[in-house]
C-alpha positions as CSV (number, residue, x, y, z in Angstrom):
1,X,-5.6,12.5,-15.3
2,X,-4.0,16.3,-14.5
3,X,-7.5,16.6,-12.3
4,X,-7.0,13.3,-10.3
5,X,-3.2,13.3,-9.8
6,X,-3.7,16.5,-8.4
7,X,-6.3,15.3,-5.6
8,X,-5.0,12.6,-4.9
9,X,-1.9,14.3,-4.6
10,X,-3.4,16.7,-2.4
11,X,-4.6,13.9,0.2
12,X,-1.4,12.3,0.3
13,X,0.5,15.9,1.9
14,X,-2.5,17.2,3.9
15,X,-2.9,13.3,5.7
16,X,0.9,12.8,6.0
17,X,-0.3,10.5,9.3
18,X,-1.8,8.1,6.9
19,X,-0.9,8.8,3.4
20,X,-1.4,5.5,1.6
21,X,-4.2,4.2,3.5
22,X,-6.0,7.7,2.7
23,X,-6.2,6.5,-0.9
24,X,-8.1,3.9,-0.7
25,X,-10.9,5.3,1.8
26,X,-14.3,6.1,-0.3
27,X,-14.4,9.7,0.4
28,X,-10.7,10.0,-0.9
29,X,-12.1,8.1,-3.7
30,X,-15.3,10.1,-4.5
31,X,-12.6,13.4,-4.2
32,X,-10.0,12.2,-6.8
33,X,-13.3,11.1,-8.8
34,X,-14.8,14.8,-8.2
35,X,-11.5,16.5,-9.4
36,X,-11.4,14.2,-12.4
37,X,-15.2,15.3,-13.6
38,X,-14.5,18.9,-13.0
39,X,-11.1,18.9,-15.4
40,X,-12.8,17.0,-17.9
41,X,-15.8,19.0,-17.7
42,X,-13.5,22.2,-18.1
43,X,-12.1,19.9,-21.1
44,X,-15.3,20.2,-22.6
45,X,-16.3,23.3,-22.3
46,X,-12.6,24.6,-23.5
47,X,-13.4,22.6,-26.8
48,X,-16.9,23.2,-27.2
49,X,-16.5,27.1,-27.6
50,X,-13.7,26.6,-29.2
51,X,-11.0,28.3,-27.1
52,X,-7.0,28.0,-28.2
53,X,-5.9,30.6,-25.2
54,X,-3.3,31.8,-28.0
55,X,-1.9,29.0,-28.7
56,X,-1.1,28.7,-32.8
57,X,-2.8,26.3,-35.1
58,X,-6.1,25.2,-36.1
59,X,-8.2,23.6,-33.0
60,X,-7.2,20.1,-33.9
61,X,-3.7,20.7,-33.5
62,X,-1.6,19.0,-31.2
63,X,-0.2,22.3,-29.6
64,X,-3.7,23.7,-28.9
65,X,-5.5,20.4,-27.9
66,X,-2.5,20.1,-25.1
67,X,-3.1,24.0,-24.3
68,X,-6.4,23.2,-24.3
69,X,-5.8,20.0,-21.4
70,X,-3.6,21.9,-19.3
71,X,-5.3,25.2,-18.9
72,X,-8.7,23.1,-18.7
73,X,-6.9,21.1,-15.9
74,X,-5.2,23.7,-14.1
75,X,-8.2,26.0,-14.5
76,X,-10.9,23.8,-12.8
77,X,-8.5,22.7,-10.2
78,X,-8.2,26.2,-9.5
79,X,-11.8,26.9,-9.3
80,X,-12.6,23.7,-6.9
81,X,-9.9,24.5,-4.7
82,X,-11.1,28.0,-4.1
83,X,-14.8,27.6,-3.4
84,X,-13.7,24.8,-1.4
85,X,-11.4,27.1,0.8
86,X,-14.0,28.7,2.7
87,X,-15.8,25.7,4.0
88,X,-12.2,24.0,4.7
89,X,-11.0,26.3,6.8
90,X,-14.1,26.8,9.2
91,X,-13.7,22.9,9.0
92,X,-10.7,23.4,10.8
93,X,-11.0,25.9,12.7
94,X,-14.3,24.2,14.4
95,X,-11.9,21.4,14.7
96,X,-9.3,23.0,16.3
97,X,-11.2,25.2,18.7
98,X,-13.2,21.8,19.7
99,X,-9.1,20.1,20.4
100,X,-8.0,22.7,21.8
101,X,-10.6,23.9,24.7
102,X,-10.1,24.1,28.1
103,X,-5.9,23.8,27.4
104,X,-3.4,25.8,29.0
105,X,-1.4,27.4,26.6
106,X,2.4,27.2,28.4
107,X,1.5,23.9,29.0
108,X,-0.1,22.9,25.4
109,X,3.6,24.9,24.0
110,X,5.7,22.7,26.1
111,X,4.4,19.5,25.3
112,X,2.3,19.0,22.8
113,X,4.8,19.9,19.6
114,X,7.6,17.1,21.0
115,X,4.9,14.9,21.6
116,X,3.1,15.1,18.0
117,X,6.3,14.6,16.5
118,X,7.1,11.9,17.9
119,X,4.0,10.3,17.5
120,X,4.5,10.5,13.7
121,X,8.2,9.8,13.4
122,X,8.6,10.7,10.0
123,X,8.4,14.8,9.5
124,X,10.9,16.0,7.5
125,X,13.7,18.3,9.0
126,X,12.4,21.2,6.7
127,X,8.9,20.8,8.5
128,X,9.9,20.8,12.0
129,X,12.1,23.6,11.4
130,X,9.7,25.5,9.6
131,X,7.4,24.5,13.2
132,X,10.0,25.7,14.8
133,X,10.7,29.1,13.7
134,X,6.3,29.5,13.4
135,X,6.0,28.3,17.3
136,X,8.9,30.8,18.4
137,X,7.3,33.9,16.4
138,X,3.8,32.7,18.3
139,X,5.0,32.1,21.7
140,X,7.2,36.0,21.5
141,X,3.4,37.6,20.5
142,X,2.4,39.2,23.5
143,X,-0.3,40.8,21.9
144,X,-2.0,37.8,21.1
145,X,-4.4,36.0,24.2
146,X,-3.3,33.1,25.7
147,X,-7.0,31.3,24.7
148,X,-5.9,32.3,20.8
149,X,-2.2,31.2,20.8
150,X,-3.6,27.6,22.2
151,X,-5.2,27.8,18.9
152,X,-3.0,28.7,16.7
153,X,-0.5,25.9,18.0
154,X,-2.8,23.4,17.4
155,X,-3.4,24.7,14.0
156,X,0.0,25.0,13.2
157,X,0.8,21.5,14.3
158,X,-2.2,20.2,12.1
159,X,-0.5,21.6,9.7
160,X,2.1,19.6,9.7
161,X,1.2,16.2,11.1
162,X,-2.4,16.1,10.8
163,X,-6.0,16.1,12.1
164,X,-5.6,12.7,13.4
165,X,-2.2,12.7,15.2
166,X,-2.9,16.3,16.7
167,X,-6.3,15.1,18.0
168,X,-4.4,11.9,19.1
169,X,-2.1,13.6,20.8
170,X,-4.1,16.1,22.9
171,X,-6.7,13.1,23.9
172,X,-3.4,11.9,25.2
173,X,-1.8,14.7,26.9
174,X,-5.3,16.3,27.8
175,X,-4.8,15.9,31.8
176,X,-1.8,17.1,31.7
177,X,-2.4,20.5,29.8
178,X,-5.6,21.0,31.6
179,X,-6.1,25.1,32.0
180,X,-6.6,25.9,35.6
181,X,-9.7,28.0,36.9
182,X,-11.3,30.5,34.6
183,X,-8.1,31.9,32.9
184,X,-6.7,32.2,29.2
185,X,-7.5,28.7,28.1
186,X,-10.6,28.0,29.3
């Protein structure tokens, strides 16, 4: 159960454009499924070899069967979510630099973060703040070229609305926040 709350839990915040519908989709499905059989695979092994991880009492306790559940839980969500970080962040990256290309940065910063918010409707304060404050700190980096910050605003508004509603709204807005010529955002 620890194994498919968690999944399922994790779906729910990183599709906050969807988050019920997300559920019931097969992949979602198959993922929650996938974090279940790792935990209770970790279950088994944990009690196969016999491992208490210091808890007191003879293995058929209740103390170390419940040690046993949540570092088996915990421990292969762990371990799936950090073989899986690699892949997911090329994922979005390719993603992102796919949005995002041929965009004019000023143009992108001006519009685009108003625009995916109000497309969702629903971010909490705490997020766009948080947007906010990241946005400002990007848009001050003058170290940083004007093809890369176009980037990083799209992955920071992915971040908090989406894949869908950022792609959404740059299919939108895409005329307008055409790059001109051959200069930072093409």
């Amino acid at each position: 159960m620890l194994g498919g709350l968690v999944g399922a839990g994790e779906l729910t915040s990183r599709y906050r454009d969807a988050p019920g519908r997300t559920l019931y989709t097969r992949p979602a499905l198959f993922y929650i499924l996938l974090n279940i059989t790792a935990s209770v695979a970790a279950l088994a092994l944990t009690r196969a070899f016999g491992w208490t991880f210091g808890a007191s009492g003879k293995p058929g306790d209740a103390t170390v069967r419940w040690t046993q559940v949540l570092v088996a839980g915990i421990g292969a969500m762990a371990l799936f979510r950090t073989s899986m970080f690699t892949v997911r962040a090329q994922s979005r990256g390719d993603v992102v630099a796919g949005l995002m290309k041929g965009i004019s940065y000023p143009k992108a910063f001006e519009g685009l973060p108003p625009y995916c918010l109000a497309l969702l409707q629903n971010v909490p304060d705490e997020d766009q703040t948080r947007l906010t404050r990241s946005l400002d700190v990007l848009d001050k980096d003058d170290t940083i070229e004007e093809s890369i910050k176009v980037r990083i605003l799209g992955l920071h508004l992915m971040n908090v609305v989406g894949p869908n509603v950022l792609a959404a709204a740059v299919q939108s807005l895409r005329d307008e926040m055409k790059a001109t010529g051959d200069g930072p955002g093409e």
